[in-house]
PARO-910438 format. One record per residue: y, x, z of N, C-alpha, C in turn; residue in three letters. Coordinates in steps of 0.05 Angstrom, whole numbers, always signed. Layout:
+---------+--------+--------+----------+---------+--------+---------+--------+--------+--------+
| n.north | n.east |   n.up | ca.north | ca.east |  ca.up | c.north | c.east |   c.up | residu |
+---------+--------+--------+----------+---------+--------+---------+--------+--------+--------+
|       Y |      X |      Z |        Y |       X |      Z |       Y |      X |      Z |    ala |
...
+---------+--------+--------+----------+---------+--------+---------+--------+--------+--------+
***
This chain:
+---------+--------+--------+----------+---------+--------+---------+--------+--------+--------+
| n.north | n.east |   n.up | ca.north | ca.east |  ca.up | c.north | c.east |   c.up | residu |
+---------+--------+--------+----------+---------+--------+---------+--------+--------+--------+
|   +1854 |  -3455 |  +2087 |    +1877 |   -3456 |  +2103 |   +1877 |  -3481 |  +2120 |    unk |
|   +1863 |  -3503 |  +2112 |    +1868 |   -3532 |  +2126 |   +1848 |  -3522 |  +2149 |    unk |
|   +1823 |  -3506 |  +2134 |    +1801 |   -3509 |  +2158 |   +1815 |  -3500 |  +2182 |    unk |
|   +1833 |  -3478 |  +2178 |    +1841 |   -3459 |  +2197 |   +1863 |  -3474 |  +2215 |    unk |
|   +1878 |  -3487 |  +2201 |    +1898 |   -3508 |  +2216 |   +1891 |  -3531 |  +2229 |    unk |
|   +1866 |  -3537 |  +2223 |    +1851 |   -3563 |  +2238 |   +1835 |  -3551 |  +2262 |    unk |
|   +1840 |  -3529 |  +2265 |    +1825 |   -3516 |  +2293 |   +1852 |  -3516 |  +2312 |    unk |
|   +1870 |  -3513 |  +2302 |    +1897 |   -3530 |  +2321 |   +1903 |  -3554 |  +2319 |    unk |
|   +1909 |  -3569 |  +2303 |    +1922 |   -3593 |  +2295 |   +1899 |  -3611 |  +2293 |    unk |
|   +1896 |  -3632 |  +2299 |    +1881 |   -3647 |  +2304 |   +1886 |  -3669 |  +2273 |    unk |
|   +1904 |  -3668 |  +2266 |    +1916 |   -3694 |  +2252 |   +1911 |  -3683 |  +2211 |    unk |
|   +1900 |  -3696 |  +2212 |    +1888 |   -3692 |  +2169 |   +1911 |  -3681 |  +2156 |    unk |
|   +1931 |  -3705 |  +2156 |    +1955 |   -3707 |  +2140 |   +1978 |  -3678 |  +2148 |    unk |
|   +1973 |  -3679 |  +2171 |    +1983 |   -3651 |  +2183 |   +1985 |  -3629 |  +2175 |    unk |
|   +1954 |  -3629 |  +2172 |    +1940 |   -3600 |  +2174 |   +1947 |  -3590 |  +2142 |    unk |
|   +1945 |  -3614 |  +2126 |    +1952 |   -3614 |  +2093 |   +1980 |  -3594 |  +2089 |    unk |
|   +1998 |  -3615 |  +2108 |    +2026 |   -3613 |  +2112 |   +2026 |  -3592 |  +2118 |    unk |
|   +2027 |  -3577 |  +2136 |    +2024 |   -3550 |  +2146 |   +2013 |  -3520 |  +2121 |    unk |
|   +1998 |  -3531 |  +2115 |    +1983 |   -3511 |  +2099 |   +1996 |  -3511 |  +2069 |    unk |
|   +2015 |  -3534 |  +2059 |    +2024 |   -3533 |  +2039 |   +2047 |  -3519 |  +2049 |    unk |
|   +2062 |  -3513 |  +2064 |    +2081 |   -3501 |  +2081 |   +2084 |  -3487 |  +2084 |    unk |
|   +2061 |  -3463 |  +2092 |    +2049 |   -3441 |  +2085 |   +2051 |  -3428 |  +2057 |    unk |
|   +2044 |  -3441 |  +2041 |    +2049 |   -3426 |  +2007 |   +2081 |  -3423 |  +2005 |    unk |
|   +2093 |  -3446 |  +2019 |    +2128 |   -3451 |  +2001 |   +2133 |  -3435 |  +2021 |    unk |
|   +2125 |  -3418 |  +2046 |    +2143 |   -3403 |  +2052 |   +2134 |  -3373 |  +2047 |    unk |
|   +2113 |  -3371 |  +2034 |    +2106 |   -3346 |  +2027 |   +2116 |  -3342 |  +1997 |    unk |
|   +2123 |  -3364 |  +1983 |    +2148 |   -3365 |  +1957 |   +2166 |  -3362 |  +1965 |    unk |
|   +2182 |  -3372 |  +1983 |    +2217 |   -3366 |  +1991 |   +2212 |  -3339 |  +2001 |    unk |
|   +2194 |  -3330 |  +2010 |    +2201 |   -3292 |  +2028 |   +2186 |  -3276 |  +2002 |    unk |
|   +2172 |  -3283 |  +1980 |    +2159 |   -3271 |  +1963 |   +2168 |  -3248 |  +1951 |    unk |
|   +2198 |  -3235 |  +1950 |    +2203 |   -3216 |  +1953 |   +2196 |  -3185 |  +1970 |    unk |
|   +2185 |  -3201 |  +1990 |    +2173 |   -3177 |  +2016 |   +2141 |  -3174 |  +2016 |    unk |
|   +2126 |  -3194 |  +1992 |    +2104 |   -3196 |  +1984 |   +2101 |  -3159 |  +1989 |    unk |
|   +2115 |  -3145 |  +1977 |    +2111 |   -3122 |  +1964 |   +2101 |  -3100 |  +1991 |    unk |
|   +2108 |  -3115 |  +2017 |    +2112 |   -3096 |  +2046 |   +2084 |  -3100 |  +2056 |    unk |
|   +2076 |  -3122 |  +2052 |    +2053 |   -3131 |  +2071 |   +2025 |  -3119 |  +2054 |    unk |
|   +2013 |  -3106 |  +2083 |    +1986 |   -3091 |  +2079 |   +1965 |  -3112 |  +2074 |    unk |
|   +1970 |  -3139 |  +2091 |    +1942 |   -3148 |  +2088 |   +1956 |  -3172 |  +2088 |    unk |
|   +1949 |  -3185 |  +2060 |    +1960 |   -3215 |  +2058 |   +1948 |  -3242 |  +2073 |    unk |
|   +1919 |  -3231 |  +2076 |    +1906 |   -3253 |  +2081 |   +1917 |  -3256 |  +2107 |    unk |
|   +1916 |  -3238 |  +2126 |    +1935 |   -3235 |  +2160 |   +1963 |  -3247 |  +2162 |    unk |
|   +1978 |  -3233 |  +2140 |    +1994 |   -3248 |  +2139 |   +2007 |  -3277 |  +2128 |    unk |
|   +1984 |  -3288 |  +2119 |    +1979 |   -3321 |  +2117 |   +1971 |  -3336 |  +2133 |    unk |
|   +1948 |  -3327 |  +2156 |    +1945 |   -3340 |  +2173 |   +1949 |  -3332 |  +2199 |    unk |
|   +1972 |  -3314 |  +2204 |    +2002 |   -3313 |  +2217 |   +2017 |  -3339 |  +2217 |    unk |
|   +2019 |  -3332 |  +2186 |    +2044 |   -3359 |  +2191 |   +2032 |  -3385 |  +2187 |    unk |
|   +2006 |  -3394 |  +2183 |    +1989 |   -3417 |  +2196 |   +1993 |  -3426 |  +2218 |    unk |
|   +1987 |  -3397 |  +2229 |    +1979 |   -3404 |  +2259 |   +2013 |  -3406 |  +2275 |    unk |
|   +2032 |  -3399 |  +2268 |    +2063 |   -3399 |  +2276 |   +2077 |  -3433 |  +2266 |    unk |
|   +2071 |  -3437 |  +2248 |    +2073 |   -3459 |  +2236 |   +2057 |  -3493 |  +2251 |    unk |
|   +2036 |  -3486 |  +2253 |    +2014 |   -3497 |  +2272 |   +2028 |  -3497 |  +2298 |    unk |
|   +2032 |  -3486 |  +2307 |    +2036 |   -3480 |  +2330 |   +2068 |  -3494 |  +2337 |    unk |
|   +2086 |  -3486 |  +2318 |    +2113 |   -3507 |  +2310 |   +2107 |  -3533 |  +2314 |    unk |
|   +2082 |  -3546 |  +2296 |    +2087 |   -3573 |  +2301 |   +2077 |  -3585 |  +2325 |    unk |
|   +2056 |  -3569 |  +2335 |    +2043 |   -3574 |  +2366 |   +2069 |  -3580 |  +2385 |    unk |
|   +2087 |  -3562 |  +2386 |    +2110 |   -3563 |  +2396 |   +2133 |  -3586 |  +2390 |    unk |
|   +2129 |  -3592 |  +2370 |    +2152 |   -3611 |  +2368 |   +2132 |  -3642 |  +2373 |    unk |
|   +2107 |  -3644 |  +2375 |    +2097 |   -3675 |  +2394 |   +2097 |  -3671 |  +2411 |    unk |
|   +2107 |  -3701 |  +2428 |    +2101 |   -3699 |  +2452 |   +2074 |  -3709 |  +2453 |    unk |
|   +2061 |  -3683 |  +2465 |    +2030 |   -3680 |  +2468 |   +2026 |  -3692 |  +2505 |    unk |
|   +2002 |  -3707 |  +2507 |    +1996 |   -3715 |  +2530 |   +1972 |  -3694 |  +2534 |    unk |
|   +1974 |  -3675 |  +2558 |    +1945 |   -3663 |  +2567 |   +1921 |  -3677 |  +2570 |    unk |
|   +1902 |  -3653 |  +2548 |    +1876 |   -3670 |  +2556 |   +1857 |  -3648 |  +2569 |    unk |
|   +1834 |  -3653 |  +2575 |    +1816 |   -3632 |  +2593 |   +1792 |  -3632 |  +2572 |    unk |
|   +1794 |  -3598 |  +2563 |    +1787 |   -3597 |  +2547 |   +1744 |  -3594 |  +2544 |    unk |
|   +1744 |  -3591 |  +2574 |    +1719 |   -3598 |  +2587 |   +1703 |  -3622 |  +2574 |    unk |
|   +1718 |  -3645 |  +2565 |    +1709 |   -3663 |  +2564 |   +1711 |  -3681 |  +2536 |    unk |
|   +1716 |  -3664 |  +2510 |    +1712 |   -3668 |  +2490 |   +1696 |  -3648 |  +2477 |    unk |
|   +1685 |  -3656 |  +2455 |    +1672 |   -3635 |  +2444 |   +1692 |  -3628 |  +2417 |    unk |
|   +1697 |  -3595 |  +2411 |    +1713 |   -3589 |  +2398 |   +1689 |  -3587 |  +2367 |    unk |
|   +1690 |  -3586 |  +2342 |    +1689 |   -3580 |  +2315 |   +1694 |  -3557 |  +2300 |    unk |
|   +1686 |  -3539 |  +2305 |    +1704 |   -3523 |  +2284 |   +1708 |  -3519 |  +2255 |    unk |
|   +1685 |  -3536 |  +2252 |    +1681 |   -3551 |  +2219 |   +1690 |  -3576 |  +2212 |    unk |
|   +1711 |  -3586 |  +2234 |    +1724 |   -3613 |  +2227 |   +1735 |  -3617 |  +2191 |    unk |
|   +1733 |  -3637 |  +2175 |    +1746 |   -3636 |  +2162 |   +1731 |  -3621 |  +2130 |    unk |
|   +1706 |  -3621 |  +2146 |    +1687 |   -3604 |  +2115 |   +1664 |  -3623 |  +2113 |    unk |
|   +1657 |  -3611 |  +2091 |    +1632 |   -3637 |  +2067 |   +1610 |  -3621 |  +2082 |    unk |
|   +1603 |  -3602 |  +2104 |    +1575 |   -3591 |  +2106 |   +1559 |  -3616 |  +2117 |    unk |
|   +1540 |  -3618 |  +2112 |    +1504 |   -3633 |  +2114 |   +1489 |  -3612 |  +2124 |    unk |
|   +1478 |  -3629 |  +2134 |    +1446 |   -3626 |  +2144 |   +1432 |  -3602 |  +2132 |    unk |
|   +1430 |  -3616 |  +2105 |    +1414 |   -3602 |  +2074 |   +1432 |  -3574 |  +2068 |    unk |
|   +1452 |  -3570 |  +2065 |    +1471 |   -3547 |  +2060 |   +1468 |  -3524 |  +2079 |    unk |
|   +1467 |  -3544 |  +2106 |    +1468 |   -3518 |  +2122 |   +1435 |  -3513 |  +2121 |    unk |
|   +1419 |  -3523 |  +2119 |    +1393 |   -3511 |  +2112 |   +1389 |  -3489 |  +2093 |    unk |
|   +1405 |  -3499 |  +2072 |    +1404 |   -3485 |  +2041 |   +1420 |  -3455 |  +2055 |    unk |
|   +1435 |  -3453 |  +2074 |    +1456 |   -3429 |  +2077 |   +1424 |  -3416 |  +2092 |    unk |
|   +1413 |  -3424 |  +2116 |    +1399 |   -3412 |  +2125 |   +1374 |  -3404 |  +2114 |    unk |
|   +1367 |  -3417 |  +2098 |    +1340 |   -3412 |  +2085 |   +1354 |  -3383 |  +2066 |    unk |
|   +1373 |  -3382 |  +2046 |    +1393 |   -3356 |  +2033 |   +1390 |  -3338 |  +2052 |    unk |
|   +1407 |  -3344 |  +2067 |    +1411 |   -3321 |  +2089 |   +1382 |  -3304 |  +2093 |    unk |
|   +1357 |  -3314 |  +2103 |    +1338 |   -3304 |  +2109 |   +1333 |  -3291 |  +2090 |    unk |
|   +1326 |  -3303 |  +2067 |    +1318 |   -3294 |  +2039 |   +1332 |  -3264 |  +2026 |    unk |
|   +1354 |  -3264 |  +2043 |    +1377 |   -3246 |  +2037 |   +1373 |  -3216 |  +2060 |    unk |
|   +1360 |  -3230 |  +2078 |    +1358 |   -3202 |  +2104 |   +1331 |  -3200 |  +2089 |    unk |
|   +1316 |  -3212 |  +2084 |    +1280 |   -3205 |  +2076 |   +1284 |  -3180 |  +2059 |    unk |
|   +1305 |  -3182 |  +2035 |    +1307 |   -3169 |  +2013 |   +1324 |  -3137 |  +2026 |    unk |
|   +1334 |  -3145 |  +2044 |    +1355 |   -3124 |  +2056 |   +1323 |  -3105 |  +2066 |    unk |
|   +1317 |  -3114 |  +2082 |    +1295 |   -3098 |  +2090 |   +1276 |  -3092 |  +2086 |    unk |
|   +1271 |  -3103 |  +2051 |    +1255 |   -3082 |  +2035 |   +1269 |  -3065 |  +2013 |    unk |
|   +1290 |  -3058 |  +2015 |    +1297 |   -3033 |  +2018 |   +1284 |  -3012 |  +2019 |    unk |
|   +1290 |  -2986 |  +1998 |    +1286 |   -2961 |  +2014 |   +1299 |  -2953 |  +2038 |    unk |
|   +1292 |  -2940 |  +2058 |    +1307 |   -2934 |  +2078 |   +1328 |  -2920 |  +2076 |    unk |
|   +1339 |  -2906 |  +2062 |    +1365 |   -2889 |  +2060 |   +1382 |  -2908 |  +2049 |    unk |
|   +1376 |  -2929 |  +2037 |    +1397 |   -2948 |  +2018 |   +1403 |  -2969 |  +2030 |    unk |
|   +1375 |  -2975 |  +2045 |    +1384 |   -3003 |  +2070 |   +1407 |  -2985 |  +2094 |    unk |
|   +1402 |  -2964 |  +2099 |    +1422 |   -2950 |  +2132 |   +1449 |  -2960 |  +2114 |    unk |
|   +1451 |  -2941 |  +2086 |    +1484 |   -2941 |  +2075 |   +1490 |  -2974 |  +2073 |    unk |
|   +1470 |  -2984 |  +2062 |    +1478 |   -3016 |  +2056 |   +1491 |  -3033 |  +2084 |    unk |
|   +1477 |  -3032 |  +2102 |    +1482 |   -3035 |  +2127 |   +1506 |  -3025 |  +2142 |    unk |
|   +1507 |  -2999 |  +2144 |    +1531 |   -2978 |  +2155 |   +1557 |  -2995 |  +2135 |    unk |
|   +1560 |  -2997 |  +2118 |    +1588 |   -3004 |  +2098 |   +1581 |  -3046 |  +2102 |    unk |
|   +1566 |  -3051 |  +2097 |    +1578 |   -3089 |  +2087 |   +1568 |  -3096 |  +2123 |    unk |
|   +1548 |  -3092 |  +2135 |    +1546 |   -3102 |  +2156 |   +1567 |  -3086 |  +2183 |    unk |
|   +1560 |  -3065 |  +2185 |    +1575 |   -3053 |  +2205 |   +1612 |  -3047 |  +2200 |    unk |
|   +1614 |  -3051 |  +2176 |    +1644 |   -3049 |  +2164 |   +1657 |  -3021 |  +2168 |    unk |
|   +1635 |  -3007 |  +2169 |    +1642 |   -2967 |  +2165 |   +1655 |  -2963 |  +2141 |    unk |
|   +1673 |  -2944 |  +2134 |    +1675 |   -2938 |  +2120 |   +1666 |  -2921 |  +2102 |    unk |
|   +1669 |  -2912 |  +2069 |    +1645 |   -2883 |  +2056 |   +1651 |  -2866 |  +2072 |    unk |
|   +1669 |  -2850 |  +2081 |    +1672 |   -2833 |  +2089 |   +1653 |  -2825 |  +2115 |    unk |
|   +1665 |  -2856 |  +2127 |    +1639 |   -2844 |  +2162 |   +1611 |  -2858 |  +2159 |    unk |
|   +1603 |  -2867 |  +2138 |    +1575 |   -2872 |  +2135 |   +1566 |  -2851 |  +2119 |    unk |
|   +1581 |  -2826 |  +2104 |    +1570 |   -2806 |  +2100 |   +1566 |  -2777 |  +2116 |    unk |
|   +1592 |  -2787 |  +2142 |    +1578 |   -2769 |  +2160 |   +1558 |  -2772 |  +2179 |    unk |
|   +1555 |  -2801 |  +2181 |    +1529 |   -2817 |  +2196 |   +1511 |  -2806 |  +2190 |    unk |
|   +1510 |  -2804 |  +2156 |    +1481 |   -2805 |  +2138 |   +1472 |  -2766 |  +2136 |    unk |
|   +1494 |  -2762 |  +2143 |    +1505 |   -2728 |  +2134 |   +1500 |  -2728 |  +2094 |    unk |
|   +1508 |  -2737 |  +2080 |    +1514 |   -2739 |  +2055 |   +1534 |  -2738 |  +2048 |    unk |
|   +1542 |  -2737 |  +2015 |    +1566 |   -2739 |  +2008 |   +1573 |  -2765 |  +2006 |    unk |
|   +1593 |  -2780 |  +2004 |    +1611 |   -2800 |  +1998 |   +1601 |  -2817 |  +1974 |    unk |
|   +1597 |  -2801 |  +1952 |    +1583 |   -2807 |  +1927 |   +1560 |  -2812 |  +1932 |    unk |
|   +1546 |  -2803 |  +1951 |    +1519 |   -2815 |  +1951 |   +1514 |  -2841 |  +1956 |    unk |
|   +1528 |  -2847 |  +1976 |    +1533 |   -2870 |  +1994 |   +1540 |  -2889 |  +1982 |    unk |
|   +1561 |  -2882 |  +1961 |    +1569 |   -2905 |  +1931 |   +1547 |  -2907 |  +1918 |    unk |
|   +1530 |  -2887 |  +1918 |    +1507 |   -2896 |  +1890 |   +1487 |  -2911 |  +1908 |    unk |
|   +1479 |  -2906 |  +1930 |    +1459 |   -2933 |  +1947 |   +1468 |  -2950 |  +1953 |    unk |
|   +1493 |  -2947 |  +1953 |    +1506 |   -2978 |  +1962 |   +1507 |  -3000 |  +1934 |    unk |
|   +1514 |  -2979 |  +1919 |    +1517 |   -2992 |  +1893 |   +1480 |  -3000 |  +1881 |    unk |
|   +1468 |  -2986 |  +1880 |    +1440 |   -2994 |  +1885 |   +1423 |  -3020 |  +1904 |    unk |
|   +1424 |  -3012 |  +1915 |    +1422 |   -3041 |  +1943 |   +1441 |  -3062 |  +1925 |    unk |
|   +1464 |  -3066 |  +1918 |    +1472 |   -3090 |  +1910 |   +1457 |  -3104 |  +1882 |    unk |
|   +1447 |  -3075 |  +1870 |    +1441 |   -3087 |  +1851 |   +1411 |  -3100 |  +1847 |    unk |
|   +1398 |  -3078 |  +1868 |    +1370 |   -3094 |  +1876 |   +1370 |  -3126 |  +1890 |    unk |
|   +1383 |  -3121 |  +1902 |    +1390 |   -3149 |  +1917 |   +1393 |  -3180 |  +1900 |    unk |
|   +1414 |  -3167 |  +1885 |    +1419 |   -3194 |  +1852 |   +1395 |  -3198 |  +1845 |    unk |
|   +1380 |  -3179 |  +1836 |    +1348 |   -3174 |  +1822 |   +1338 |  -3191 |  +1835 |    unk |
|   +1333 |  -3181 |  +1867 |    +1316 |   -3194 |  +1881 |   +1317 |  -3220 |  +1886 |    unk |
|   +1350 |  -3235 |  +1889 |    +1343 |   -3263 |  +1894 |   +1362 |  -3276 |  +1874 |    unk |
|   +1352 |  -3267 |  +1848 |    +1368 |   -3276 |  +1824 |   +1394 |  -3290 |  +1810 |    unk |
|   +1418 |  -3272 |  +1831 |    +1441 |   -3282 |  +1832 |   +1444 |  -3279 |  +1797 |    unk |
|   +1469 |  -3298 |  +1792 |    +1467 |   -3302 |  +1763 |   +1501 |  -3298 |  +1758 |    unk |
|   +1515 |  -3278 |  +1751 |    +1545 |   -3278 |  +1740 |   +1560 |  -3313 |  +1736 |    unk |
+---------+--------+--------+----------+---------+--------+---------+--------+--------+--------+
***
């Protein structure tokens, strides 16, 4: 939530401020918890409404935004070394994707990469629904195998 508020707010203590702000008002309305489809949306709604409150209440002097360079990782422990470690995974992670059988990589793909749902990745595939669960569910499990994720 800070990361997300420091892509508005420029200021640490702020962004803290803000985002602790966010929980106490999702406790005081926590009764309507029960309405909302998608919580995570509706958290960083009121981030971004909140954020946007305090932008409003400084008096902000215009700057040109041409001429700073923006962060969107302001405010995080990433290195050098980490983001290596993410990209070296990552690769390691498509290598394994694409040795795959082919019917299990399309479903694997169609559902976590393309964000289809079973239903239309089984009429993609022309299969049933259940199929689509058992390669998908397959592919995940090869995948662990393959690059020895550990519970």
């Amino acid at each position: 939530m800070i990361r997300f508020v420091s892509l508005l707010v420029n200021d640490r203590f702020a962004c803290e401020e803000i985002a602790s702000d966010v929980f106490v008002t999702v406790w005081l309305h926590r009764d309507a918890l029960l309405e909302i489809c998608n919580l995570d949306n509706y958290l960083f709604i009121i981030a971004r409404n909140k954020a946007l409150n305090h932008l409003r209440s400084q008096n902000l002097t215009m700057v040109d935004l041409d001429s700073i360079s923006a962060d969107a990782f302001c405010f995080t422990d990433t290195t050098p070394e980490s983001v290596y470690i993410s990209k070296e995974t990552a690769a390691e992670l498509n290598q394994a994707i694409n040795e795959l059988p082919t019917r299990t990589k399309l479903a694997f793909l169609l559902i976590r990469e393309h964000k289809k749902s079973y239903r239309e990745a089984a009429e993609i595939m022309a299969v049933s629904i259940k199929t689509i669960e058992k390669q998908v569910a397959s592919a995940v499990e090869k995948l662990k195998e393959k690059l020895k994720f550990r519970k």
